[in-house]
VEXKE-949989 format. One record per residue (C-alpha): residue in three letters; z, x, y. Coordinates in nm, 3 decimals, m for minus. Layout:
N
<ALA <Z X Y>> ...
This chain:
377
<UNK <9.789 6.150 8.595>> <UNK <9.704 6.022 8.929>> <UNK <10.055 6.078 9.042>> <UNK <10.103 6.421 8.907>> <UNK <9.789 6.541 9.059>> <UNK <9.886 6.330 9.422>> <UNK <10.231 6.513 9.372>> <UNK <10.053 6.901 9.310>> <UNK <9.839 6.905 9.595>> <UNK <10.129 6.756 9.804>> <UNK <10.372 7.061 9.660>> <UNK <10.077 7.310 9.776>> <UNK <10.070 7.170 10.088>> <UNK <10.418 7.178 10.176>> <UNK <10.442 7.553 10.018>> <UNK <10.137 7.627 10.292>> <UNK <10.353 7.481 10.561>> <UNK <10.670 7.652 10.485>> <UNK <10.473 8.020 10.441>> <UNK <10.358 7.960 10.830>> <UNK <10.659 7.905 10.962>> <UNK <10.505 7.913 11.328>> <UNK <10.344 7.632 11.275>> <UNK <10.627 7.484 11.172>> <UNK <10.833 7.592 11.463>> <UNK <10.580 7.420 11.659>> <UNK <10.528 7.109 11.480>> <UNK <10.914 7.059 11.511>> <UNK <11.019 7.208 11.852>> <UNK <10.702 7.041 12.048>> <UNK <10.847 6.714 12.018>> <UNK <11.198 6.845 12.114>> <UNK <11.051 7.058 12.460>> <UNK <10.777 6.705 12.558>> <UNK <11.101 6.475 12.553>> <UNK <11.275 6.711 12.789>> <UNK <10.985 6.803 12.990>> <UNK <10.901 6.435 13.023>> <UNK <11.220 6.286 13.036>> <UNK <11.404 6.474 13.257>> <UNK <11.074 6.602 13.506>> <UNK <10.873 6.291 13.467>> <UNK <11.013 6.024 13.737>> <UNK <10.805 5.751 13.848>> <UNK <11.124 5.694 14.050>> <UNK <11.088 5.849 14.447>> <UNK <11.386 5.930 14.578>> <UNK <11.515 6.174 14.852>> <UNK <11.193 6.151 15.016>> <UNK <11.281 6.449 15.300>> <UNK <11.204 6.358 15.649>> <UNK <11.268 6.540 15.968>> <UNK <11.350 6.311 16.283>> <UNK <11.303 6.302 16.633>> <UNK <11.587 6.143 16.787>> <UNK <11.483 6.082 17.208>> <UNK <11.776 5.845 17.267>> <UNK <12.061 6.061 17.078>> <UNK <12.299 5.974 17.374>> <UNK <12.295 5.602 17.252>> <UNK <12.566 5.485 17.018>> <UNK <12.338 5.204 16.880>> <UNK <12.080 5.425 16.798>> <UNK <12.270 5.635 16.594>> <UNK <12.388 5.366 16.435>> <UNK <12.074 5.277 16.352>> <UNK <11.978 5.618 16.181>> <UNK <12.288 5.610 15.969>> <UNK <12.089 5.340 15.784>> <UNK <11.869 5.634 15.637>> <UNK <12.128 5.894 15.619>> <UNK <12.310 5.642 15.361>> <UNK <12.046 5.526 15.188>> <UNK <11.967 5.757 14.862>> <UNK <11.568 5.680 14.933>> <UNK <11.568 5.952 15.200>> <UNK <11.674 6.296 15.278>> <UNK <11.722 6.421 15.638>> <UNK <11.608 6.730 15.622>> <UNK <11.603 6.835 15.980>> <UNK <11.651 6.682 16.335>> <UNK <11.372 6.828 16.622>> <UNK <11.284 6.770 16.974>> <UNK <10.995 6.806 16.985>> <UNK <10.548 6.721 16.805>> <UNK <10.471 7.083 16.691>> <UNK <10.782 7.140 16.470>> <UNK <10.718 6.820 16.345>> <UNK <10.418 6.928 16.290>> <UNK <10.469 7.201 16.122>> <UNK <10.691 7.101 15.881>> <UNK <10.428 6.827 15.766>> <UNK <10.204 7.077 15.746>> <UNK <10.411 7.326 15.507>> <UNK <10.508 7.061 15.283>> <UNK <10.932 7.066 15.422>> <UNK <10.880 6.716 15.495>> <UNK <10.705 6.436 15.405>> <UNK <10.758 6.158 15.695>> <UNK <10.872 6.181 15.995>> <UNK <11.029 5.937 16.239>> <UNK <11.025 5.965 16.617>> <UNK <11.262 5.728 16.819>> <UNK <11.187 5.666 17.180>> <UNK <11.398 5.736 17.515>> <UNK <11.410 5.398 17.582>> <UNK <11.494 5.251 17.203>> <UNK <11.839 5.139 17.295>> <UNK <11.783 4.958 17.595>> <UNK <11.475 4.729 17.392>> <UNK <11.710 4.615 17.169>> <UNK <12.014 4.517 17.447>> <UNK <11.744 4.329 17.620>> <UNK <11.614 4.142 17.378>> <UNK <11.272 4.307 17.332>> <UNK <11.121 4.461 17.021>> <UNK <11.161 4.793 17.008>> <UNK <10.864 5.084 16.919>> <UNK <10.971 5.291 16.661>> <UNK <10.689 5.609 16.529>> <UNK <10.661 5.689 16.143>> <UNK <10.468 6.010 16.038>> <UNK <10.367 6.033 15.689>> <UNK <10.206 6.282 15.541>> <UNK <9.916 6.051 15.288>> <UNK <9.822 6.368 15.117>> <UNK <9.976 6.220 14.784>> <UNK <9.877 5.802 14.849>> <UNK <10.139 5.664 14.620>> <UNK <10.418 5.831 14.730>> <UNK <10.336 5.786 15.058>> <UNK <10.259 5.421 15.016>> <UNK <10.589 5.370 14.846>> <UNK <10.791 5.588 15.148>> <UNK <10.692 5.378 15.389>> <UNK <10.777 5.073 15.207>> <UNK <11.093 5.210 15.190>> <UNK <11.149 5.240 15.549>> <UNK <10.994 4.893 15.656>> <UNK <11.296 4.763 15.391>> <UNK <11.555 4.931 15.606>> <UNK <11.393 4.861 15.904>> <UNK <11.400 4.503 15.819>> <UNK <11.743 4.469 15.713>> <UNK <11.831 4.642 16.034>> <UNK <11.663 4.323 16.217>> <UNK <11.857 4.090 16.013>> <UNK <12.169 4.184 16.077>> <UNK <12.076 4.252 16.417>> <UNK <12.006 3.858 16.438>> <UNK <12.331 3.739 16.295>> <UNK <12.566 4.005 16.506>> <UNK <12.318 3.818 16.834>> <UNK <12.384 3.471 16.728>> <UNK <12.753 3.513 16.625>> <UNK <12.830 3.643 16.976>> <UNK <12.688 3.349 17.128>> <UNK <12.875 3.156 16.889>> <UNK <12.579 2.976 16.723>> <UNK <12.512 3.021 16.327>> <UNK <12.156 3.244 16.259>> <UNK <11.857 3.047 16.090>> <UNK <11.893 3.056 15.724>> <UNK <11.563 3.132 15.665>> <UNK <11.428 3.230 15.312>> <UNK <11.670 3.358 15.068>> <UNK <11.496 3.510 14.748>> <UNK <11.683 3.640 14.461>> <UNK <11.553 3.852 14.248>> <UNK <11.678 3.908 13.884>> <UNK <11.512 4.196 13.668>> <UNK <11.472 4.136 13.280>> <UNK <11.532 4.417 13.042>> <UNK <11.570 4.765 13.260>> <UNK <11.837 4.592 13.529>> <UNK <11.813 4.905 13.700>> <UNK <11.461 5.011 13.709>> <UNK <11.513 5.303 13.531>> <UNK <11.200 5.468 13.488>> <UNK <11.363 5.713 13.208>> <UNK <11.390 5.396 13.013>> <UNK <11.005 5.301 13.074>> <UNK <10.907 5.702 12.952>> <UNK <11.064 5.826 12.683>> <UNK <10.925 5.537 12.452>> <UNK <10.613 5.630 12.549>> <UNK <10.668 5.982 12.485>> <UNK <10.758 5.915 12.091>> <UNK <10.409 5.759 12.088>> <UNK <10.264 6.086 12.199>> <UNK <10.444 6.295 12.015>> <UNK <10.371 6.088 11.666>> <UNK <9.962 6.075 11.825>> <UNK <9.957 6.469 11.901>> <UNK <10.156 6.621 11.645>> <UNK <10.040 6.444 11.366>> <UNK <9.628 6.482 11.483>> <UNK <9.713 6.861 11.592>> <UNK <9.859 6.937 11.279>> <UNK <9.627 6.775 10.980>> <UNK <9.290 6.853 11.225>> <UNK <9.272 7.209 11.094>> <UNK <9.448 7.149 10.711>> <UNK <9.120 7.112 10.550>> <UNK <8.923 7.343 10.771>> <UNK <9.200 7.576 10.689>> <UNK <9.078 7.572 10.292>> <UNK <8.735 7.630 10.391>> <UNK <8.798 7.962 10.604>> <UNK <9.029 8.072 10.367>> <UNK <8.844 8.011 10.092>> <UNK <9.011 7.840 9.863>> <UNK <8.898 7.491 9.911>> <UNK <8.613 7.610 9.615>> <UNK <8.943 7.629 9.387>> <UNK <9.062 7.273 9.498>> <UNK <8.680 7.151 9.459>> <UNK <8.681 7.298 9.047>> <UNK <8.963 7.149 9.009>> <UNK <8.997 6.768 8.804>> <UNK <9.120 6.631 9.156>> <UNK <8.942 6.336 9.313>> <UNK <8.915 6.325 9.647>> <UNK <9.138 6.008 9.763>> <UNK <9.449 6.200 9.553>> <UNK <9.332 6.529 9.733>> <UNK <9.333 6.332 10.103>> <UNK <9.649 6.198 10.031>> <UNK <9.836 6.491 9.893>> <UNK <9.781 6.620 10.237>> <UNK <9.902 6.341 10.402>> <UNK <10.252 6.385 10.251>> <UNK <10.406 6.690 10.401>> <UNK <10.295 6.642 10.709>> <UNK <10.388 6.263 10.726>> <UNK <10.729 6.334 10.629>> <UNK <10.743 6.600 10.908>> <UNK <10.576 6.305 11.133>> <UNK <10.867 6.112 11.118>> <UNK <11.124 6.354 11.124>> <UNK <11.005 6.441 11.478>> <UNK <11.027 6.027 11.565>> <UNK <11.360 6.068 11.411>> <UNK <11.445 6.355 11.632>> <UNK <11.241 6.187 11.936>> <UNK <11.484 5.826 11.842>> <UNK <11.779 5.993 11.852>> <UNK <11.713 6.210 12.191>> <UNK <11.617 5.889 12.361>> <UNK <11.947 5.711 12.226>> <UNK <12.208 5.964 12.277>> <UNK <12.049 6.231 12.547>> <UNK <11.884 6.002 12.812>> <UNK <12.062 5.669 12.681>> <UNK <11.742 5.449 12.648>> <UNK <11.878 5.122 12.507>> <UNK <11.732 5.015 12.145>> <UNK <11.745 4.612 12.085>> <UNK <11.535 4.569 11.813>> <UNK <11.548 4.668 11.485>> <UNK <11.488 4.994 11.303>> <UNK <11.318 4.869 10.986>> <UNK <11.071 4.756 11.214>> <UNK <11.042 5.087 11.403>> <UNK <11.001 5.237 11.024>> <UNK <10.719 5.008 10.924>> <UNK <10.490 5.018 11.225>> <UNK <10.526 5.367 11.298>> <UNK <10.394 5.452 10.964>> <UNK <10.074 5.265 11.056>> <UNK <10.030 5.455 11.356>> <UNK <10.117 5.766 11.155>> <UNK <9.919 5.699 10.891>> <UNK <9.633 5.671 11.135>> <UNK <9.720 5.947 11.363>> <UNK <9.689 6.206 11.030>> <UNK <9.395 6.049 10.880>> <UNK <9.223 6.115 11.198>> <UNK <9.343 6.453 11.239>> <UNK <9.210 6.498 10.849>> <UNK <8.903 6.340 10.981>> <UNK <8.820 6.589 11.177>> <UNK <8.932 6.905 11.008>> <UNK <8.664 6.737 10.743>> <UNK <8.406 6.691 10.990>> <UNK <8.472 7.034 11.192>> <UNK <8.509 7.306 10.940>> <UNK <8.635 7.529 11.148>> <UNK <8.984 7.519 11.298>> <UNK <8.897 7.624 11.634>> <UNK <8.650 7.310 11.658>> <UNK <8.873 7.114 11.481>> <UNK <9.173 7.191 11.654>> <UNK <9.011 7.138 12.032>> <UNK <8.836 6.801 11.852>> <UNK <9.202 6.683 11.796>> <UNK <9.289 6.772 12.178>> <UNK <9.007 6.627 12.326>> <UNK <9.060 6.288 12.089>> <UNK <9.451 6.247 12.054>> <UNK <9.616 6.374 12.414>> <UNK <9.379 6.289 12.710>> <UNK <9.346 5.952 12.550>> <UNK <9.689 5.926 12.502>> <UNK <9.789 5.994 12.848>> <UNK <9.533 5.878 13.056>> <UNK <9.442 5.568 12.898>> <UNK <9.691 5.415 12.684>> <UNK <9.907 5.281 12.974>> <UNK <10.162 5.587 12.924>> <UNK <10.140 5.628 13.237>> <UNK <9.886 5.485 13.430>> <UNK <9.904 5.066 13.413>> <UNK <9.566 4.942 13.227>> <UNK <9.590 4.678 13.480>> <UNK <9.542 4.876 13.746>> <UNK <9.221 5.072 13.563>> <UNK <8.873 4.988 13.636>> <UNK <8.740 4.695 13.416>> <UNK <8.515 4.957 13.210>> <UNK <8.800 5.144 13.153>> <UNK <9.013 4.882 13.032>> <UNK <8.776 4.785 12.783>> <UNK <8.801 5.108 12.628>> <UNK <9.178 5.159 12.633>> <UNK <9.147 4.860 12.315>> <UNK <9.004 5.169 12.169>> <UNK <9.326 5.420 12.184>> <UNK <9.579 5.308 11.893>> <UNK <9.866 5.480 12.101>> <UNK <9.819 5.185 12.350>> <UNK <9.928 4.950 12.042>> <UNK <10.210 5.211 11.971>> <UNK <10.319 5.245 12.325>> <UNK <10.337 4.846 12.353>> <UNK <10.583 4.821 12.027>> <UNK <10.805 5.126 12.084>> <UNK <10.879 4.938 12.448>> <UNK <10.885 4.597 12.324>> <UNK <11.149 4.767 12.035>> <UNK <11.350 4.994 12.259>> <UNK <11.368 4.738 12.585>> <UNK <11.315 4.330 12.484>> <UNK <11.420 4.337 12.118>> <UNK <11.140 4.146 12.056>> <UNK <11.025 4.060 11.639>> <UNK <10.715 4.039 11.460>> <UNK <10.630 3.726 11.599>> <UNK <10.496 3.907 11.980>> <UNK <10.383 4.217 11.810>> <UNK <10.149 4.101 11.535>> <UNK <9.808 4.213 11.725>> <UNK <9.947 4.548 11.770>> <UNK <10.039 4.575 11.431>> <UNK <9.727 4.463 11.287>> <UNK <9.527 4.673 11.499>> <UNK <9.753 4.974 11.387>> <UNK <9.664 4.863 10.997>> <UNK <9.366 4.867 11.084>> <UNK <9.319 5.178 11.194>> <UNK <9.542 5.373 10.948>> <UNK <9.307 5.173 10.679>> <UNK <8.977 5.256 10.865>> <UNK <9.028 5.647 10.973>> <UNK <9.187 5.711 10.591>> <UNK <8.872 5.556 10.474>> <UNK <8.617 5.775 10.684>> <UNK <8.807 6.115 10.581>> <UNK <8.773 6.008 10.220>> <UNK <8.415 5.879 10.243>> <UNK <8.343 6.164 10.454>> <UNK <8.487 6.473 10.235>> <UNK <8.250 6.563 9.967>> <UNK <8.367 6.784 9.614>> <UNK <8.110 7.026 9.659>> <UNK <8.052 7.379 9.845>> <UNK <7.774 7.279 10.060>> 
């Protein structure tokens, strides 16, 4: 009986869902238009930074030499050369470029003789990071200038350069630094987080405006079969948008994937699980699908993106902060779809996050039954 009644509500809900077919649109094309929208104009990668340049010693053949080392590096775009402070200024000022570097008259003539030579750098600090990062970029060419600069001195003398320190780096699972490969797992964990609280935050509050939860309540339903007859539909829609989301990140924006699947399967349903209870939570607590539905926004997305490490590194958050991020399952989520897409790694370095996620599908299905009550008021 328990089954047959589970199975009714479940075949109501899903006959809801397919007479709004809006909703529907939306529930499968927002996970579609985030990967794109992320994936594509989400880059923590800065390239093609434009800068304009002042060039006072253009009649030197070592100083253009020296520029060519930004003309051929994909870090920076020339986007104008000047003679002069004001249009320099001006193009700062209206955004056209974002650094800008001024070589001296006398640049050449420093470096034959042995002296350091000045070199001016502009930046516009109006966004820090990117700014920060730009001029990093520059002292890296600037100091690989200087090296070879050494060995071409020292090999015309005919004496071998100082060694010096040689480092050598070696990156572990994104060889490249792709950052499209750091993203779009973190996207799936948004989508799963939003879509699934969106969606089951205004189901219930839904039955109340319309008036027919007082036909559900005279019915011999019990409350846990009536919660999770809800759950169904939309969990099977759940994870045909990570389905969709997987396959995008495989074939579209070729994100590796070294772990395994049945693994993906099992811990996203925790985090699904928990993502719809919640949203079922607070279509219970709400009522109303206005409240509930701006309850699910203020709860599932900011979270999500500010303070799950999406984006932002925890690390790098205030220490108040960081305590609360322990808080947001997507962080959990975030964590495995990376350690799954990127390392490969098991169940052995992902058994916190998958507790926690247990936990939380267990406790938020708990509060929405607890919380609903059979009765009109």
């Amino acid at each position: 009986m328990v089954l047959r009644r589970v199975k009714a509500i479940a075949l109501k809900e899903f006959v809801q869902i397919r007479r709004d077919m809006r909703s529907l649109a939306l529930a499968l094309g927002i996970p579609i238009f985030l990967l794109l929208i992320f994936g594509y104009g989400l880059s923590l990668d800065i390239d093609h930074v434009p800068m304009v340049i002042w060039n006072q010693d253009a009649s030197s053949k070592l100083t253009r030499d020296f520029l060519l080392n930004f003309k051929n590096s994909k870090y920076f775009k020339i986007v104008k050369y000047t003679d002069n402070y004001r249009e320099i200024e001006h193009m700062i000022d209206s955004a056209d470029a974002m650094l800008a570097l001024v070589i001296p008259k006398d640049f050449s003539h420093y470096i034959e003789s042995g002296k350091e030579a000045p070199l001016q750098l502009l930046v516009d600090g109006s966004d820090a990071n990117t700014a920060t990062i730009a001029m990093g970029y520059v002292r890296t060419i600037v100091a690989s200038y200087n090296v070879n600069l050494i060995n071409k001195t020292f090999q015309g003398r005919g004496i071998n350069p100082p060694k010096g320190v040689n480092a050598r780096s070696r990156v572990w699972f994104n060889m490249g630094l792709t950052s499209t490969w750091y993203i779009v797992p973190g996207v799936i964990a948004m989508i799963i987080m939003i879509i699934a609280g969106l969606l089951t935050s205004i189901t219930v509050a839904k039955e109340w405006e319309r008036g027919t939860m007082e036909q559900l309540i005279s019915t011999p339903v019990k409350v846990p079969e009536l919660i999770i007859g809800k759950l169904i539909p939309y969990f099977v829609i759940g994870f045909f948008d990570l389905a969709v989301a997987v396959i995008m990140a495989r074939l579209l924006f070729h994100v590796p994937f070294k772990g395994s699947y049945l693994l993906l399967v099992i811990l996203s349903s925790f985090f699904l699980i928990g993502a719809l209870s919640q949203g079922i939570f607070i279509s219970v607590v709400a009522r109303s699908q206005l409240m509930a539905s701006q309850l699910a926004t203020l709860t599932t997305m900011i979270p999500t993106i500010i303070l799950s490490g999406f984006v932002y590194p925890i690390f790098n958050m205030p220490q108040a902060l960081q305590l609360v991020t322990y808080l947001i399952p997507a962080r959990y989520y975030i964590t495995i779809s990376r350690e799954l897409f990127l390392k490969g790694s098991g169940m052995s370095t992902m058994w916190d996050e998958a507790l926690f996620l247990a936990i939380f599908a267990s406790m938020m299905l708990f509060l929405a039954i607890r919380r609903f009550k059979k009765k009109v008021a």
